[in-house]
N, C-alpha and C positions, 0 to 999 in steps of 0.2 A: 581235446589235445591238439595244438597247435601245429600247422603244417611244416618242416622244415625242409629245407631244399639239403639238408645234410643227409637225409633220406633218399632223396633222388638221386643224388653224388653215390650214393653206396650202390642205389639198384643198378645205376647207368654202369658200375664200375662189373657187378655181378654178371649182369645182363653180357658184356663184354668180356668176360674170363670164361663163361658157358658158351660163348656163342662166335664172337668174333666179329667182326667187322660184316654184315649183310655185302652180299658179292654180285648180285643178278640186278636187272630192272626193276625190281619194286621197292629195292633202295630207294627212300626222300630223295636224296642227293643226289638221284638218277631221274627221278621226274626233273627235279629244279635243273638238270645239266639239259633238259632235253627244251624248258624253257628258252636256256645263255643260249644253245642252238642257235635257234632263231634269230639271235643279234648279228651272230655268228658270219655277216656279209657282208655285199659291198651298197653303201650307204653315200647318201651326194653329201651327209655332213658327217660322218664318220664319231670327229671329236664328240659331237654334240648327242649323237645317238648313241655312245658310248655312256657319258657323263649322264646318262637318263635312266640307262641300264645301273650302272653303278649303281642310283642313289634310291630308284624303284623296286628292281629286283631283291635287291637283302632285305629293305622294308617290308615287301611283302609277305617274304619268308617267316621273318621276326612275329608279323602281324597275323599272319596265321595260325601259327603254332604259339603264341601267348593268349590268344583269343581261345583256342582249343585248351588250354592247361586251363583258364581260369572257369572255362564252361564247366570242365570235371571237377572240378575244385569246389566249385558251388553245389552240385549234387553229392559230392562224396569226397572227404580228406583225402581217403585212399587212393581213390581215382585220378587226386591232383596228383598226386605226390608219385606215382604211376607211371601218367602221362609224361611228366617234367621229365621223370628219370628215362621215359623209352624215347623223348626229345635228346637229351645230353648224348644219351646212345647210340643216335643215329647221328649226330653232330660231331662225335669224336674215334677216335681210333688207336689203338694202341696194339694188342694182339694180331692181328690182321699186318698190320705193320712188320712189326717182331717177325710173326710168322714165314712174312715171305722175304724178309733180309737171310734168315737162317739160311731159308731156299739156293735163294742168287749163291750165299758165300758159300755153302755146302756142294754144291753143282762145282766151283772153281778145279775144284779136287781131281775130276775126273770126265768134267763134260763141260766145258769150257762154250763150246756153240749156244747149249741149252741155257747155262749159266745168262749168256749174254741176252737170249732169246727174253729171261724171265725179269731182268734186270728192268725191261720195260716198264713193268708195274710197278714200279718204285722211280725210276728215272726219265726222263724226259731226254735223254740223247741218243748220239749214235755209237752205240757198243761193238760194231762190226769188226773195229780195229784195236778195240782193248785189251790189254792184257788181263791175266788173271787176278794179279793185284790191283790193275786198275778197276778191273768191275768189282773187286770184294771194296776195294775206295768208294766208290759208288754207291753201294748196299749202305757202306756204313756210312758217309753221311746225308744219303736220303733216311737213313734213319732218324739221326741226329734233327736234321731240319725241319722232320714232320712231326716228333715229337714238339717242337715248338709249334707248328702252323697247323696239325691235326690233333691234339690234344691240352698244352697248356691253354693255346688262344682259346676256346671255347670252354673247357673247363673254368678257365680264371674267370671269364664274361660271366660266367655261370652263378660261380659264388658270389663275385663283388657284387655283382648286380642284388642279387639276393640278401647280400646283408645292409648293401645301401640301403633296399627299397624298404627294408623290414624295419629301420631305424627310421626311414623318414618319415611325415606325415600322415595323414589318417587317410583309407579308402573308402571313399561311402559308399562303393557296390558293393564289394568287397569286406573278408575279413583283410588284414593287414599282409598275414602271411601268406592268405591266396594271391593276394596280386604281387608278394615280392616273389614267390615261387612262379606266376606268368611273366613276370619281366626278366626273370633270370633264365627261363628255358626259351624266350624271346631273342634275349641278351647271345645264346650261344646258338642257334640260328642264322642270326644276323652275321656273327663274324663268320661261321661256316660257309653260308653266303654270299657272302667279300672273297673269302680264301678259294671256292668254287668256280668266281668269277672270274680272279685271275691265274687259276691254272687254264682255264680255257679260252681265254681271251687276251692275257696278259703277258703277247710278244711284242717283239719292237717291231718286227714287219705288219703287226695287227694297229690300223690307228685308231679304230673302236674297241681296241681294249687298252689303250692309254691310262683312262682313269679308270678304271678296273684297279691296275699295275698300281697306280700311285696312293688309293684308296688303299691297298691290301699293304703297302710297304708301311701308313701309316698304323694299321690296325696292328700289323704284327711286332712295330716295334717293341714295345716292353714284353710280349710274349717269345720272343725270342732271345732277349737279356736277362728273361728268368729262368728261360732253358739253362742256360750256363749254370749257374751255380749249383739248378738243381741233377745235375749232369758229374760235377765235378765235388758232389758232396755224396751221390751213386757210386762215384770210382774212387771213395775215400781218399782225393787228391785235390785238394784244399787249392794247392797253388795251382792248378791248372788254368783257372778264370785269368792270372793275371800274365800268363803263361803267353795264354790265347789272343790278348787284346797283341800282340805283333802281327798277328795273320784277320784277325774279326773284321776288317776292311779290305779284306782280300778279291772278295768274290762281287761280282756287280751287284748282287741284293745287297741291301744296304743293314739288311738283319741277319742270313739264313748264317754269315758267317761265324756268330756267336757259338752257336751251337756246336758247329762241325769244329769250329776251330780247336773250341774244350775238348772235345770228343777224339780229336787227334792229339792232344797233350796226353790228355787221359790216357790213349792204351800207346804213348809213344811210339805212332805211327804216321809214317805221308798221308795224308788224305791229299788227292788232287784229282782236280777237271784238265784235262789234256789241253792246253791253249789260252784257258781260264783265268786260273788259280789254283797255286799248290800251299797246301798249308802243314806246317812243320817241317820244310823242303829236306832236313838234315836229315831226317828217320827214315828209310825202309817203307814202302808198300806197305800197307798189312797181309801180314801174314793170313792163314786161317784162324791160327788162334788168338791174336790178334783182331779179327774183324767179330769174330763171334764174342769176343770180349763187351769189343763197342757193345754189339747190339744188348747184350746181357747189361751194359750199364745203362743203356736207353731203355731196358723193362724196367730197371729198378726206380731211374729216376720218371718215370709215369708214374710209378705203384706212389710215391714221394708225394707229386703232383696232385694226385687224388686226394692225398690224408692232408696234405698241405688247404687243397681246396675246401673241404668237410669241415676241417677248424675253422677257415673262415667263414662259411654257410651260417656255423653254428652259433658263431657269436656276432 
């Protein structure tokens, strides 16, 4: 019986509904962060040790964990199809996500300090002087945006790869569908990789993580314009996509705003960075009911994302 990576798609999604997003140091993506570390300084060519980092480190990732899928794959279907799926799992995130937006916007209610304290895990700024609508803003479009950069991009890597590789040409190590199942758990590695590089490397006062920044802005484009749809087809709000392209160039990413922008149509609510970018300026803060909306439409469109990805696997 032939291997499909539509299998690994399901385990990686199971694996992730049972468990959640792994949270300590022996998270992959915790070894690989403890590697960027290391670039993590000051360099006499900066750019250049950067753009080395870049192009090195995701290959490696890729390279290793497709070389491990297709070793099991050759002693055992099962084994492949296993591996690939606890690869996709450790590459992607969704629960974990969800869980801890609930957190941040459930906190707003009555503990507003803590609120801001937990928002950290999801946001990269300074919450000390936000409001409580602006940190429930926060929740809900670091939601929105890592549904794009923590689950579309590497799920989609996942299957296209897979169904490219499984149409193309012959493998002569290989059966067919063991090396399109190691190039697709390679495939969602790699962009994890990219997207790992530039959360830790990818500011403007960092000039070694330049191409990180620009690498990750090109990987994430189209995973962040399929956010949208699949976003505003979750919030049974059709016109929301076209709603949102007045604000999608709001934010300096030149992708993250696709997402948030739909996501603020969607539960017609302000999303805004204090200095930044405000998107939907005419609506209201979100509320609680309101933000916990959002995030209920950012599960639905994963749960979407995943069946969306499995069809393509499969055929």
């Amino acid at each position: 019986m032939p291997l499909t990576a539509t299998g690994a798609i399901a385990l990686s999604l199971v694996l992730d509904l049972a468990f959640g997003e792994p949270r300590d140091a022996r998270h992959p993506v915790a070894w690989f962060g403890r590697l960027v570390a290391r670039v993590d300084r000051e360099w006499v060519h900066p750019r250049l040790m950067g753009a080395i980092a870049a192009l090195a480190l995701p290959l490696a990732a890729a390279l290793v964990v497709g070389v491990a899928v297709l070793v099991a794959a050759s002693f055992s279907p099962i084994a492949g199809v296993a591996l690939a799926g606890l690869a996709l799992f450790v590459t992607t995130s969704r629960r974990s996500l969800l869980e801890t937006a609930r957190r941040v916007i459930g906190l707003t209610e009555d503990d507003l300090p803590a609120a801001r304290d937990a928002l950290l895990a999801l946001a990269g700024r300074d919450a000390s002087d936000l409001s409580a609508g602006q940190v429930r803003s926060a929740a809900a479009e670091s939601a929105a945006e890592n549904l794009a950069d923590g689950l579309v991009a590497p799920l989609g890597a996942f299957a296209v790869v897979a169904a490219a590789a499984d149409v193309a040409g012959p493998a002569p190590i290989a059966g067919r569908s063991e090396l399109a199942l190691s190039l697709a758990a390679a495939a969602a590695a790699w962009v994890k990789a990219v997207n790992t590089l530039d959360s830790m490397l990818g500011y403007h006062h960092k000039a070694v993580g330049g191409p990180s920044a620009r690498l990750d802005d090109l990987v994430m484009w189209l995973p962040a314009r399929a956010s949208a749809p699949l976003l505003a087809v979750a919030a049974l709000a059709p016109v929301a996509i076209g709603r949102a392209r007045r604000w999608a160039h709001a934010p300096p990413s030149p992708n993250s705003g696709w997402p948030m922008a739909t996501l603020a149509v969607a539960i017609d609510a302000r999303l805004q960075k204090p200095g930044v970018y405000d998107l939907h300026a005419e609506a209201s803060l979100p509320s609680i009911e309101q933000a916990d909306r959002g995030v209920r439409i950012v599960g639905v469109a994963g749960a979407i994302a995943y069946a969306v990805a499995g069809v393509i696997a499969w055929f």
